[in-house]
C-alpha positions as CSV (number, residue, x, y, z in Angstrom):
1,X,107.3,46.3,158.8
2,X,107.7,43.1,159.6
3,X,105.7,43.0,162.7
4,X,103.0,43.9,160.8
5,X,100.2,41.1,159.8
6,X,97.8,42.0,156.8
7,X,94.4,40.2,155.9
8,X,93.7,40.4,152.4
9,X,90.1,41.2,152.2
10,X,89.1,40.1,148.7
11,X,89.4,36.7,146.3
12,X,90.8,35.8,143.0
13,X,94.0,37.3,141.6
14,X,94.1,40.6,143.3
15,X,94.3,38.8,146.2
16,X,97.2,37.0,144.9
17,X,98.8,40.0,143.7
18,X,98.5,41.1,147.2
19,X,99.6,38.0,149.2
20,X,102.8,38.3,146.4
21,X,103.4,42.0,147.4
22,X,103.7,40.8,151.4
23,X,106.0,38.2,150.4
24,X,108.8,40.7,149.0
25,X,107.9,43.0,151.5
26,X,108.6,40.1,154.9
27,X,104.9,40.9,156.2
28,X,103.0,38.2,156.8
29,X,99.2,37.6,156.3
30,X,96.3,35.7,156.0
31,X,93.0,35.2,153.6
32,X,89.6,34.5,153.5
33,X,87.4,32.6,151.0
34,X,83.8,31.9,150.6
35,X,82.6,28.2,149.8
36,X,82.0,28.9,146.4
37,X,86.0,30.1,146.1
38,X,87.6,27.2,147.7
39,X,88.8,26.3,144.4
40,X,90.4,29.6,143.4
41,X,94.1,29.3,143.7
42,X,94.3,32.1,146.0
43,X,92.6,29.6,148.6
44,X,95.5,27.4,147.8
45,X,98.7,28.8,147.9
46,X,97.5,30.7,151.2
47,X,97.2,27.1,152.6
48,X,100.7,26.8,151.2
49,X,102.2,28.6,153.1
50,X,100.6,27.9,156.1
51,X,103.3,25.8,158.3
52,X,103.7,25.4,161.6
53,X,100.8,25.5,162.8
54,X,99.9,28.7,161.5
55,X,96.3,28.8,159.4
56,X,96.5,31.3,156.8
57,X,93.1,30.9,154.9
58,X,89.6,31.2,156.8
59,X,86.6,30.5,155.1
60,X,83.8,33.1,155.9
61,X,80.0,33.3,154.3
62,X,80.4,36.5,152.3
63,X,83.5,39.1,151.5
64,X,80.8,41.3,152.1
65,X,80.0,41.2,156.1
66,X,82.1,43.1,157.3
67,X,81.8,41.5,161.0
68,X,83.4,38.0,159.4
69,X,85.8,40.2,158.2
70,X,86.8,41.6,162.0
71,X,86.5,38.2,163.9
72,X,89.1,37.0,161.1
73,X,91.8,39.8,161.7
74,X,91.0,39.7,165.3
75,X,91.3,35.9,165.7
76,X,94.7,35.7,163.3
77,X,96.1,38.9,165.3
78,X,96.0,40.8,161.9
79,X,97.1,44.4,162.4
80,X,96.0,45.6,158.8
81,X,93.1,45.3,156.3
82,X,94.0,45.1,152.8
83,X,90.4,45.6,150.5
84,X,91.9,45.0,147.0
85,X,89.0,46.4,144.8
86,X,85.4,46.1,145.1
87,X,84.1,45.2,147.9
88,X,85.3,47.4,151.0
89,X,87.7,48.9,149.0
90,X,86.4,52.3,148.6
91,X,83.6,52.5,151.5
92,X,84.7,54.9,154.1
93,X,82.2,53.7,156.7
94,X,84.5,50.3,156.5
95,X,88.0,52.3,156.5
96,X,86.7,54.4,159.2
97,X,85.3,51.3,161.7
98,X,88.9,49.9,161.4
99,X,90.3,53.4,163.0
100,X,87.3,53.3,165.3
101,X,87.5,49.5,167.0
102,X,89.3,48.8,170.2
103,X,91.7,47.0,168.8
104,X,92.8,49.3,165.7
105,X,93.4,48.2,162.6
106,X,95.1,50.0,159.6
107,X,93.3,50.4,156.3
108,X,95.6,49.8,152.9
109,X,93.9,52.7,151.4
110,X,93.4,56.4,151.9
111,X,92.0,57.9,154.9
112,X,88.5,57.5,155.2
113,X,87.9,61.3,155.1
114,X,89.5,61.6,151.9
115,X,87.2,58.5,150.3
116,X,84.3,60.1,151.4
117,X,84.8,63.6,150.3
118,X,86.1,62.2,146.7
119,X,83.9,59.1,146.5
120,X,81.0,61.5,146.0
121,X,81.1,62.4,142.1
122,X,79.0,65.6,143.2
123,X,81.2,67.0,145.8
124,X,84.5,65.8,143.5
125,X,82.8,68.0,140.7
126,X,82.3,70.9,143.3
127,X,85.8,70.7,144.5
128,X,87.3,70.6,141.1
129,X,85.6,73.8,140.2
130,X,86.6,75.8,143.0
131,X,90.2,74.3,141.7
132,X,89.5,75.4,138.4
133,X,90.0,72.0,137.1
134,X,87.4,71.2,133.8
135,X,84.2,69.0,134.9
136,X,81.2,68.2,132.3
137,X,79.3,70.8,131.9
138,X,76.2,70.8,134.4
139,X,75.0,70.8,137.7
140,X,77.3,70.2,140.8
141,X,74.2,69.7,143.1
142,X,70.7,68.0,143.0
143,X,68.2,69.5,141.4
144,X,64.9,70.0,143.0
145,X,62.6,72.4,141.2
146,X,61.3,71.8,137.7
147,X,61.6,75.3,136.7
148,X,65.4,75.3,137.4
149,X,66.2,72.2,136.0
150,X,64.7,73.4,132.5
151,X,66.7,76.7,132.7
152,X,69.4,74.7,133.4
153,X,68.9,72.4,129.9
154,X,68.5,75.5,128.0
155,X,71.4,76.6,128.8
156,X,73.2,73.3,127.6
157,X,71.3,73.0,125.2
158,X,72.4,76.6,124.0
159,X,75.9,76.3,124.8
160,X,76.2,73.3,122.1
161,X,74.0,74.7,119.2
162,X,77.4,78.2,119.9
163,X,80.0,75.3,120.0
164,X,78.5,73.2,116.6
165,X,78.2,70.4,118.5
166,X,76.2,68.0,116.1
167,X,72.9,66.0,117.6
168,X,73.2,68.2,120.8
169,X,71.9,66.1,124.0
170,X,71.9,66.4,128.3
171,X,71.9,63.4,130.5
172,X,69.1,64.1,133.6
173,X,70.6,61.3,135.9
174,X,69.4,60.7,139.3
175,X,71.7,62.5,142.0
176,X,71.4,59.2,144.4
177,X,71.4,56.3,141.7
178,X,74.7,54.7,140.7
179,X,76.1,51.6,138.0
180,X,74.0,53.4,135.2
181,X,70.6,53.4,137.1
182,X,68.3,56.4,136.7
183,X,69.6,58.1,133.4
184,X,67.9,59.2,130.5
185,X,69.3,61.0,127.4
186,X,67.0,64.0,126.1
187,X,67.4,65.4,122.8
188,X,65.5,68.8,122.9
189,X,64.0,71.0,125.0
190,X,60.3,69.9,124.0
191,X,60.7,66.5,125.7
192,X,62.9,67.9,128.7
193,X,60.0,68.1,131.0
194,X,58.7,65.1,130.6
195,X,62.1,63.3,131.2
196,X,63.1,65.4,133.9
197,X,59.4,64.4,136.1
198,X,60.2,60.6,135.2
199,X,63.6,60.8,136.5
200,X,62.5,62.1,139.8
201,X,59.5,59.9,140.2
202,X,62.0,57.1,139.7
203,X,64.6,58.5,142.4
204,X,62.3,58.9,144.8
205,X,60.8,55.6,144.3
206,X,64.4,53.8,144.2
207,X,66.1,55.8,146.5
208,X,64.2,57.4,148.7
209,X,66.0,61.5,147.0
210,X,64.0,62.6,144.5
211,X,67.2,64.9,143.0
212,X,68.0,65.1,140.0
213,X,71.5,66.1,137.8
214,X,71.8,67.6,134.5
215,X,74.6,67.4,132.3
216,X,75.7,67.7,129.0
217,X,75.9,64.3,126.7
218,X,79.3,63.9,125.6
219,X,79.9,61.4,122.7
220,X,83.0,60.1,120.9
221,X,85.4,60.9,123.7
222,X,88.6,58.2,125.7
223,X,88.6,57.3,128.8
224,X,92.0,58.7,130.3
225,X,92.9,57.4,133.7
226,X,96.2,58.8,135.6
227,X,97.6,56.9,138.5
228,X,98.7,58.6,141.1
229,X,100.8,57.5,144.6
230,X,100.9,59.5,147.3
231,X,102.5,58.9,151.2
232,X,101.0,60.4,154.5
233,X,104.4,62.8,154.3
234,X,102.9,65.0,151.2
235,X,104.8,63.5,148.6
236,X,102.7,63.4,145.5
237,X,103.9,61.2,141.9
238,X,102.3,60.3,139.0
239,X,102.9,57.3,136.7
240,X,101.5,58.3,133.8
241,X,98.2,58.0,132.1
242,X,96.5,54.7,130.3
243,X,93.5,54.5,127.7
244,X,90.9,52.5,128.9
245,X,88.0,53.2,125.8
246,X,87.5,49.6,125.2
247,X,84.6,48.4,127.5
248,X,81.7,45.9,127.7
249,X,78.2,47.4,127.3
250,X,77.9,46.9,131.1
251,X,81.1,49.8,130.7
252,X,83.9,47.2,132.1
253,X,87.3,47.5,131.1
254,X,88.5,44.7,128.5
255,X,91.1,46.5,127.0
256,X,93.7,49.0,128.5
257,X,96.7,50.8,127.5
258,X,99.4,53.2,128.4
259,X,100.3,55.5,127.9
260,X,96.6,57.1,127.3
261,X,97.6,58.3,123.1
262,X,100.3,57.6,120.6
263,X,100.3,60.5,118.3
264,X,102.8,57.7,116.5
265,X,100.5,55.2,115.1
266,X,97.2,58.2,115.7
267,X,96.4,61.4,114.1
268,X,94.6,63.6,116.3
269,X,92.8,66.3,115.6
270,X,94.8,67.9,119.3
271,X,98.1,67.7,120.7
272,X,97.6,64.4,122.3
273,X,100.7,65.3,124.8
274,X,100.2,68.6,125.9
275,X,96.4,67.3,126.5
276,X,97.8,64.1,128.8
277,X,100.1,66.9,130.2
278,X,97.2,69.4,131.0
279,X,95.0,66.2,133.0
280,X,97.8,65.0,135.1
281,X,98.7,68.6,136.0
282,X,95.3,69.1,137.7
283,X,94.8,65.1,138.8
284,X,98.0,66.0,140.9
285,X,96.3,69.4,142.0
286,X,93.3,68.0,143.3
287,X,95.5,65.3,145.2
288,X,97.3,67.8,146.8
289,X,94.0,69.4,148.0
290,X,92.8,66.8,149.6
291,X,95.4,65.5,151.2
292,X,95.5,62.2,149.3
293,X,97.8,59.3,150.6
294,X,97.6,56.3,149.3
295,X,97.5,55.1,145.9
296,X,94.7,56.5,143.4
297,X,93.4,57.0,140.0
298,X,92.1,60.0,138.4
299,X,89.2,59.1,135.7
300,X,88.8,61.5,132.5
301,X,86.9,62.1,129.6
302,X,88.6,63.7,126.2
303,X,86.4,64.6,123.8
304,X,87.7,64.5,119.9
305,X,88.6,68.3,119.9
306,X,90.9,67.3,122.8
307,X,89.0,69.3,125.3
308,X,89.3,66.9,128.9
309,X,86.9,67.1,131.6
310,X,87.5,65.0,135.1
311,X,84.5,62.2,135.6
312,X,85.5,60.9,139.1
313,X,88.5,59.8,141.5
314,X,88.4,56.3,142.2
315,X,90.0,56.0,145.5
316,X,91.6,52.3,145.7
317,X,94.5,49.9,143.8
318,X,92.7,49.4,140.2
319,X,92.6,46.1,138.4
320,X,94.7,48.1,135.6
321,X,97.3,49.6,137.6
322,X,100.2,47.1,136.5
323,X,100.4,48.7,133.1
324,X,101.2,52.1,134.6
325,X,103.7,50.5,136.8
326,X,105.4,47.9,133.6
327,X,106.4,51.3,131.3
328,X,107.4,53.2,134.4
329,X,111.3,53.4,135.7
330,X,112.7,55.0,138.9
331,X,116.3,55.5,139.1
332,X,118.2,53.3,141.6
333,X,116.0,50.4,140.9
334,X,116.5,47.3,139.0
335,X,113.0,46.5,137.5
336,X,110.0,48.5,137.4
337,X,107.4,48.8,140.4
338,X,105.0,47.5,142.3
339,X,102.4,49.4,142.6
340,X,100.5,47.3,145.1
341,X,103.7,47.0,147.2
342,X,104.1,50.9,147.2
343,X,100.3,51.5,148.6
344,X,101.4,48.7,151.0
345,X,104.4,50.7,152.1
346,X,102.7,54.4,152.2
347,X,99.9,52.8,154.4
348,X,102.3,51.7,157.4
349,X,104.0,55.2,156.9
350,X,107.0,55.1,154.3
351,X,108.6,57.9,153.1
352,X,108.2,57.3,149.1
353,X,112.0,57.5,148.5
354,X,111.7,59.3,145.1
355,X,110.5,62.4,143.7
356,X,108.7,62.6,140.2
357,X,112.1,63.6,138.4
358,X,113.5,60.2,139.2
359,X,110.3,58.7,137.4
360,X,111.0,57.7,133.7
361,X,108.7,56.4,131.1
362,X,109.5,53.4,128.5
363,X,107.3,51.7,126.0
364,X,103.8,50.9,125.5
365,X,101.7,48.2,127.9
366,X,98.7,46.9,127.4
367,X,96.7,44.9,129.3
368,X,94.0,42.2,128.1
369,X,91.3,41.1,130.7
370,X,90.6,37.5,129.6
371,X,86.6,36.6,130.3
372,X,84.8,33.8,130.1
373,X,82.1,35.9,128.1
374,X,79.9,35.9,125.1
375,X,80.6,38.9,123.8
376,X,78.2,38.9,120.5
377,X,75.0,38.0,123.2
378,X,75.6,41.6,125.1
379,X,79.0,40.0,127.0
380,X,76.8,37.4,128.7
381,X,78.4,35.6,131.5
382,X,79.5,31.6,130.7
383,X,79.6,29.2,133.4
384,X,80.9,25.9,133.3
385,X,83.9,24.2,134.1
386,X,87.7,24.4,132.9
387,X,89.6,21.6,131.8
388,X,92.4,23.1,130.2
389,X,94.0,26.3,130.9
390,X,97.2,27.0,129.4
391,X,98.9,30.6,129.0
392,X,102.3,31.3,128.0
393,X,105.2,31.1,130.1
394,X,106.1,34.4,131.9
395,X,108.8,36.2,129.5
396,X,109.9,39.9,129.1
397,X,107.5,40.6,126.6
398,X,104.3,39.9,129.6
399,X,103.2,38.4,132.9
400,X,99.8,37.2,133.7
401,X,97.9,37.3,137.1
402,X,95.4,34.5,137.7
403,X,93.1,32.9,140.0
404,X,92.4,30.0,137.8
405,X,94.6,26.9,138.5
406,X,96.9,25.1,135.1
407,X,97.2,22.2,136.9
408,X,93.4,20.7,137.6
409,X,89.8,21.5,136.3
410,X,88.4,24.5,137.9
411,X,84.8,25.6,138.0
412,X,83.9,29.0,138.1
413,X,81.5,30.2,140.7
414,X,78.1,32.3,139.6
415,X,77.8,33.9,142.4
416,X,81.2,36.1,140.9
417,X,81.7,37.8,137.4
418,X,83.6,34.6,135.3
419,X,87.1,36.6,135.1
420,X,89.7,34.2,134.3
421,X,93.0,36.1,134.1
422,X,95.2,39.1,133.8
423,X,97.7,39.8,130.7
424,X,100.0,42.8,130.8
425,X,101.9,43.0,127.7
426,X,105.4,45.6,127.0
427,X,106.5,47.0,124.3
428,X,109.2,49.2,123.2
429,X,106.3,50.5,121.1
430,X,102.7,50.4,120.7
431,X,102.8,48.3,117.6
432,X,105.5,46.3,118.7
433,X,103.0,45.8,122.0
434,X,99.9,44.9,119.7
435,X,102.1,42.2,118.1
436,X,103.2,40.5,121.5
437,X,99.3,40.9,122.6
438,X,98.4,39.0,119.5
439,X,101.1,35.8,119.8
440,X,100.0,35.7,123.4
441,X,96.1,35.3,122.3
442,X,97.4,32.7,119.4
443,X,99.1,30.7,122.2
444,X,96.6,31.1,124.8
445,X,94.5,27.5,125.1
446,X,91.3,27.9,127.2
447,X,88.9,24.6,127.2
448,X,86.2,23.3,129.4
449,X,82.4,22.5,129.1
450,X,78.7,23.7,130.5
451,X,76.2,21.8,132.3
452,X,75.0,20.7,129.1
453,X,78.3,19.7,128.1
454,X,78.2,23.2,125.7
455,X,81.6,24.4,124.8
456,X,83.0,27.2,126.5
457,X,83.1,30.7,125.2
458,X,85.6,33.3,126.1
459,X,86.8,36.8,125.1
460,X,89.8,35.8,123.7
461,X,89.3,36.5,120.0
462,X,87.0,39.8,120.5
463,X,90.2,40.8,122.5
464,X,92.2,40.6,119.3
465,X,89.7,42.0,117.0
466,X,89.8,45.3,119.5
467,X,93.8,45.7,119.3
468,X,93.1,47.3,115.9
469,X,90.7,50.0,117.5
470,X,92.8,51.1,120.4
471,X,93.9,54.8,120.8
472,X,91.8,55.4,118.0
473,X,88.8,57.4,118.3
């Protein structure tokens, strides 16, 4: 691989974790930064490593033009693209323009067929049926007509009053809208209509489809991710599953584990391991459907009854995926592994090397996403500037990815969510991980100012309150 050259298409500590992964793997590469970035240490130890002549960091107008992006790779003689997550990452139009140029380039991600087909949560819902595999109950295509719709809610409606489900509810979302944009919650029939007419005016208005879906409102339920990696050969392995409940009203992650339950420090109300059992079972099914090549992550719902129902396939490296890879083992290796690295090595072609038999699992990991946040004002954003930022030194017990520099103030752009770093804790156990997540919060030291010379506020001790509340439901 080493005549391969990979331009890392995305900022901040992914794309350090990225430029790391080239490194073990002898590939070289190059980044790109906007102006607002040019202090983010990924800017820095790109120029680094540039010697000889050779520029590795390119400053462009936005990580979104994807046009900057091209003249970049083709100016550096880049043969791959490398989207992180966000951004590109997970738009097939993107992955299938770098197939489609003159001068081809390789996209670090599935094939774009493959993001298109599961990047749709309708069509993902449709093809899981046809699989068998459990969805939320409701439509699998828009709805149109007024008098189907309502059929359609009386039939949820009725199926909850049989199961005893308590304040019974459906969700009339519209079918174009995405981040939480056109949804409304009804509680009975009476009011359906209503709902369902104010939906679609709204679609239409926003986004040009006035179609509508129904489905039932689940509540008290995880969020059970299961990481998959797959190669262009067939081979299909799982690492596990990891809880990602905790989130921020704007439903971003802040506090992850794996694996997804502990029936050691839980009681629950379901066999918590046949139930992880039963969702990477038909994750791996629908992978093998499609065809999927690349690194992925299957995204669940479990209800308290233990009943889990597939939300969506997110098709790209996830910002939690290091947790998966810190309790996993293969035999014949000396540490555990790199998940970035592996998506890095299926895209140019690799054989995997291991079948899911040679994967073990060890421990508990969690990971702590450190924001510079007010998180009793709705998780409002805080800008400012940072004096002092000090985590603990790298040990067994956790590593930390960061774009933020130690070693000179740093101040973070608007134009980008205020993330500051990364923590992934181990464990030999869960509680033994919730004490090493707490003695890395106490010796955390985060310190900088506003533009009115307020303090800065961070996450850092909402993060510790949550570590009580994890796996529980």
């Amino acid at each position: 691989m080493t005549a391969e050259k990979i331009l890392i298409a995305n900022r901040g500590e992914i794309a350090i974790r990225i430029m790391e992964a080239c490194l073990v793997l002898d590939l070289d590469f190059v980044v790109v930064y906007t102006p607002e970035d040019k202090e983010s240490m990924h800017v820095e130890l790109a120029m680094d490593k540039s010697h000889d002549g050779v520029k590795r960091a390119y400053c462009i107008s936005n990580y979104r033009d994807p046009n900057e992006l091209f003249a970049v790779a083709d100016a550096t003689n880049a043969t791959a693209i490398h989207p992180g997550y966000g951004f590109f990452s997970e738009n097939f139009r993107f992955a299938r323009r770098c197939l489609a140029r003159n001068r081809k380039l390789t996209f670090i991600g599935p094939r774009w067929e493959v993001i298109r087909d599961l990047g749709s949560k309708i069509n993902t819902k449709r093809l899981a049926k046809k699989l068998g595999i459990p969805v939320i109950p409701g439509t699998d295509m828009p709805i149109y007509s007024e008098i189907d719709a309502e059929g359609i809610a009386e039939e949820l409606f009725y199926s909850q009053d049989q199961q005893g489900v308590r304040e019974p509810s459906v969700l009339v979302k519209a079918s174009a809208g995405g981040g939480g944009m056109g949804i409304e919650e009804v509680h009975d029939l009476a009011t359906f209509r209503q709902v369902y007419r104010r939906i679609q005016n709204y679609a239409k208005r926003l986004f040009g489809d006035e179609g509508v879906l129904i489905e039932q409102c689940l509540r008290d339920y995880h969020h059970i991710e299961v990481q998959l990696l797959c190669s262009q050969h067939g081979e299909v392995v799982h690492f596990g599953t990891r809880n990602c409940t905790i989130q921020s009203t704007g439903r971003q992650k802040r506090v992850e584990i794996a694996p997804g339950f502990d029936p050691s420090v839980c009681n629950y109300s379901f066999e918590a391991e046949k139930t992880l059992e039963k969702v990477v079972t038909h994750s791996v099914k629908l992978a093998k459907h499609v065809g999927y090549d690349s690194v992925g992550t299957w995204e669940w719902v479990v209800t308290q009854d233990g009943m889990p129902y597939l939300l969506e396939v997110n098709t790209r490296i996830q910002v939690e995926n290091g947790i998966s890879a810190r309790i996993a083992r293969i035999s014949g290796m000396n540490d555990y592994p790199s998940l970035l690295e592996e998506q890095i090595r299926s895209a140019f072609g690799d054989k995997l090397g291991y079948k899911q038999q040679d994967i073990s699992f060890e421990g508990t990991s969690i990971e702590l996403r450190i924001v510079a946040e007010d998180t009793r004002r709705g998780f409002s954003p805080w800008c400012g500037t940072i004096t002092r930022f000090d985590l603990p030194m790298p040990s067994s017990s956790w590593t930390t990815h960061t774009h933020v520099p130690s070693h000179r103030t740093y101040t973070i752009p608007t134009e980008y969510d205020p993330n500051l770093a990364l923590a992934i804790i181990w464990g030999a156990t869960t509680d033994d991980a919730r004490v090493k997540a707490k003695e890395f919060i106490k010796n955390t030291r985060i310190e900088g100012s506003g533009p009115h010379g307020e303090k800065i506020v961070t996450n850092l001790d909402y993060l510790e309150n949550r570590l009580q509340n994890i796996l529980i439901f």
